[in-house]
C-alpha positions in Angstrom: 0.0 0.0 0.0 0.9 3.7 -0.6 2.0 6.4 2.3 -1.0 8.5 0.7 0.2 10.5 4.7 3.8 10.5 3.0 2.9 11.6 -0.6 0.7 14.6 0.8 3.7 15.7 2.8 6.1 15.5 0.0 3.6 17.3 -2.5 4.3 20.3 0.1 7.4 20.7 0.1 8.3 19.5 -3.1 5.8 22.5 -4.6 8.7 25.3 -3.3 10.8 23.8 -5.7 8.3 24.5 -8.6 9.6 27.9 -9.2 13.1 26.7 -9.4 12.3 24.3 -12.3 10.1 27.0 -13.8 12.7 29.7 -13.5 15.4 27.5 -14.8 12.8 26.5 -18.0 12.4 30.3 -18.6 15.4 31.4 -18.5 17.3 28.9 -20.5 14.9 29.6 -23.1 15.0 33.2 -23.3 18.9 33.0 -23.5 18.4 30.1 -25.9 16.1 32.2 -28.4 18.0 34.8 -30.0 21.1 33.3 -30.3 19.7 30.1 -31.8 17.9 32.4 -33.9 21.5 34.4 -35.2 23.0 31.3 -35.6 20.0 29.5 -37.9 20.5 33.1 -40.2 24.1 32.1 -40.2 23.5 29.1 -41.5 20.7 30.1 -43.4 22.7 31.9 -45.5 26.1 30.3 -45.4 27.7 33.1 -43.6 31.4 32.3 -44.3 33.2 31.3 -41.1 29.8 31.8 -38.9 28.6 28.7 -41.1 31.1 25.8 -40.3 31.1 27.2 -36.5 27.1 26.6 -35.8 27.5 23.1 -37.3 30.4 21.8 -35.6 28.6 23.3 -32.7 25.4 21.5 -33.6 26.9 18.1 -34.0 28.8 18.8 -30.9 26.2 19.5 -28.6 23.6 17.3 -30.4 26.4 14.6 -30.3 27.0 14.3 -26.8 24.5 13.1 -23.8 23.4 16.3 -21.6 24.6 14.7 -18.4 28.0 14.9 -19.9 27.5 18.5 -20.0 26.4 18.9 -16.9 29.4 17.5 -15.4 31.6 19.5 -17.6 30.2 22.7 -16.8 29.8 22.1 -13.3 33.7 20.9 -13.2 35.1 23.5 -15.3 33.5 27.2 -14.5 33.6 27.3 -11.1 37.9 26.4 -11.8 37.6 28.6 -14.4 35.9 31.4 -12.4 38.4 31.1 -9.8 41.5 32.0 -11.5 39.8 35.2 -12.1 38.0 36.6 -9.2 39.4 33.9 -6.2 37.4 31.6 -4.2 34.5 33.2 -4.3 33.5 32.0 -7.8 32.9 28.5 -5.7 30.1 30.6 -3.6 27.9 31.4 -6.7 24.5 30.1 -6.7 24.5 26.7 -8.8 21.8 27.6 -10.9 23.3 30.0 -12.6 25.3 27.0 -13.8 22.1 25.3 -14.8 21.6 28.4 -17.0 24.3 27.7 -18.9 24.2 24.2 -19.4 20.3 24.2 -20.5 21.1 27.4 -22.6 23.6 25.8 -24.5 21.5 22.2 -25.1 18.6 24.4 -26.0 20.7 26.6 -28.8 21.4 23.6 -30.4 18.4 22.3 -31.0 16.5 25.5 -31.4 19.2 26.3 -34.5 17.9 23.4 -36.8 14.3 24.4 -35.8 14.5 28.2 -36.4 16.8 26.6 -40.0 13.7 24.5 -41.4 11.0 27.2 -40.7 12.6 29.8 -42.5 13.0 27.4 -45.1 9.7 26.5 -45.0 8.4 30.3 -46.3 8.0 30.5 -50.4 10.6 32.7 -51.3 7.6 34.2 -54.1 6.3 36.4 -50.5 9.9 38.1 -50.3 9.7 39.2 -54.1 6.1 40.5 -53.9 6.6 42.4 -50.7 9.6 43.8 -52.8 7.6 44.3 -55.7 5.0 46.8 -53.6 7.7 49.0 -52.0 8.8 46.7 -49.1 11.8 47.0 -47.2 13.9 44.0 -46.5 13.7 44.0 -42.8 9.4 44.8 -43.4 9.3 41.8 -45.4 11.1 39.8 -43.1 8.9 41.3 -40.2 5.8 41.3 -41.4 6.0 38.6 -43.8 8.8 36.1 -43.4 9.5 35.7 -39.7 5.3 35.2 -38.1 4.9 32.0 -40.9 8.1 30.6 -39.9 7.1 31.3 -36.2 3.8 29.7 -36.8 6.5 26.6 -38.6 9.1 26.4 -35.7 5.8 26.3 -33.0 5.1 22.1 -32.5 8.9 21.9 -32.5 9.5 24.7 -30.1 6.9 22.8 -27.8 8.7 19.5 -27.9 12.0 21.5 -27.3 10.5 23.1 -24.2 8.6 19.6 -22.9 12.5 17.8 -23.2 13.8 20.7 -21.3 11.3 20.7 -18.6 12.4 16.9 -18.7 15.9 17.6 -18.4 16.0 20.0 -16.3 15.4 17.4 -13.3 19.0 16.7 -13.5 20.1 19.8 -12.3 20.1 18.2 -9.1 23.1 17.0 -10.3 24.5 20.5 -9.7 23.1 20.8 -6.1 20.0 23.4 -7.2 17.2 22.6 -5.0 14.8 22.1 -7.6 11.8 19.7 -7.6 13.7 16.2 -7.8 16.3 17.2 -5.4 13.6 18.7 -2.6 11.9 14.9 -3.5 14.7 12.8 -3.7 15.8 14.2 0.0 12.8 13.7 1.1 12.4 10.4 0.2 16.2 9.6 1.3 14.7 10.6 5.2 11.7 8.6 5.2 13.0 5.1 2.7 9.8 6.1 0.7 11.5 6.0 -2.5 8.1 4.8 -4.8 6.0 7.5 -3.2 8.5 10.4 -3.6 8.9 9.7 -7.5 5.1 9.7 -7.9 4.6 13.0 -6.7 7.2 13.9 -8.5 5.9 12.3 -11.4 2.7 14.2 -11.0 4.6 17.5 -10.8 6.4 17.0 -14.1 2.9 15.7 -15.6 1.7 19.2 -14.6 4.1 21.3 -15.7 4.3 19.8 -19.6 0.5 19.6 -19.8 0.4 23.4 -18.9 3.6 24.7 -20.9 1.5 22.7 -23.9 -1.7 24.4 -23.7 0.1 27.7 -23.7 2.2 26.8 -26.8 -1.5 25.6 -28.3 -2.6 28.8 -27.5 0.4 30.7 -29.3 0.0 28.5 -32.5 -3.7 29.4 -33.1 -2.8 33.1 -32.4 -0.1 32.8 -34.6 -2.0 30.6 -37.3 -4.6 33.4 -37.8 -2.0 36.3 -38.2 -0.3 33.6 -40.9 -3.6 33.5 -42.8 -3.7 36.9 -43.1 -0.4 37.4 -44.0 -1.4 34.9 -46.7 -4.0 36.8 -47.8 -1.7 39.8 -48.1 0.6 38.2 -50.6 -2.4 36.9 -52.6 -3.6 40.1 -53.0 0.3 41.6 -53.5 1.0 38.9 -56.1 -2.2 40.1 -58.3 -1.7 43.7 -58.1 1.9 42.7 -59.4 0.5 41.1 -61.6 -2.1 43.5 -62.9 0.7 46.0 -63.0 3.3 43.9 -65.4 -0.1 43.3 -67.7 -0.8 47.0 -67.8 2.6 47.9 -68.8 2.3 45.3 -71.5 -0.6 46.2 -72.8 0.3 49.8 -73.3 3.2 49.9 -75.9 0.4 47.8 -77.2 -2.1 50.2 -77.6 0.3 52.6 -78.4 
């Protein structure tokens, strides 16, 4: 039978390490963003030098498990730290070491995302916007970057489930997130099955709400595509009413 008296208690005092794991899914991701974003442009379009960096970087990261990383990291920047500003880079708060870690497993895969949905926009869009007096960075405002938003959506959600996922090893690095608040608590009491149930629940939680939310963004964002859409439609045949116009008039003439 189940401590249901042992799984209530743990809920409570696993939930003050919610936050943590929340904070540490946030952050990562707003780090990861823009510079997985950069680097998918580099890529994009073969930026000499910025190109073979982002995929050796890619293959790297991709290449090796995250645990490794972890390890790494929390090895080698405290050491690092400390032949710059002493013994006190050994008193920073471990999650700022989580940042990194997660940041720099996120750019990776956020770089081949961000890659594909550009790809993903018919380059016809960037001519017609040109064709109607369209800037380059309008187009790729207006036009180009909320389609392959709307593209790099379902992906972005699986990259933001595995990193809620992943980010329950950052126990690893002594941050007192939700599986180290439950795995102490279960080390006190030998209720090791219990424990990882509520934690299980927790994690359950969490992915089901960040899920809805990215559902949420991806019908916003599938209406503003449709109109979009409906803008180069209506671009495309006033371009096209104005290159028959022009032919029609030495014509006539």
């Amino acid at each position: 039978m189940l401590n249901t008296d042992f799984m209530l208690q743990v809920a409570k005092a696993t939930i003050k390490g919610v936050p943590v794991t929340l904070e540490i899914v946030i952050v990562s991701l707003i780090l990861a963003l823009p510079i997985s974003f950069v680097f998918a442009l580099l890529r994009l379009y073969s930026v000499k030098g910025g190109n073979q960096f982002v995929k050796l970087y890619v293959s790297f990261i991709r290449g090796t498990p995250i645990i490794a990383q972890i390890l790494i990291v929390y090895s080698a920047f405290p050491s690092l730290l400390a032949s710059f500003i002493g013994k006190s880079a050994f008193a920073i708060d471990p999650i700022n070491y989580a940042y990194i870690v997660f940041t720099i497993n996120a750019v990776a895969s956020l770089t081949e995302v961000f890659r594909s949905a550009l790809q993903t926009v018919d380059r016809g869009q960037y001519e017609a916007g040109t064709m109607v007096g369209m800037t380059s960075s309008q187009i790729f405002r207006r036009i180009i970057l909320p389609q392959a938003l709307v593209s790099a959506l379902p992906n972005l959600t699986n990259i933001t489930l595995g990193l809620v996922k992943n980010s329950a090893l950052a126990f690893i690095m002594s941050v007192k997130d939700i599986t180290a608040i439950a795995k102490t608590e279960a080390a006190f009491n030998y209720s090791f099955l219990e424990a990882y149930l509520v934690l299980w629940v927790y994690y359950l939680i969490i992915s089901y709400a960040a899920e809805l939310i990215f559902k949420s963004l991806e019908l916003y964002f599938g209406r503003y595509r449709k109109q979009v859409k409906k803008r180069h439609y209506s671009n495309k045949e006033q371009l096209i009413s104005v290159t028959t116009d022009k032919r029609r008039s030495p014509a006539q003439g």
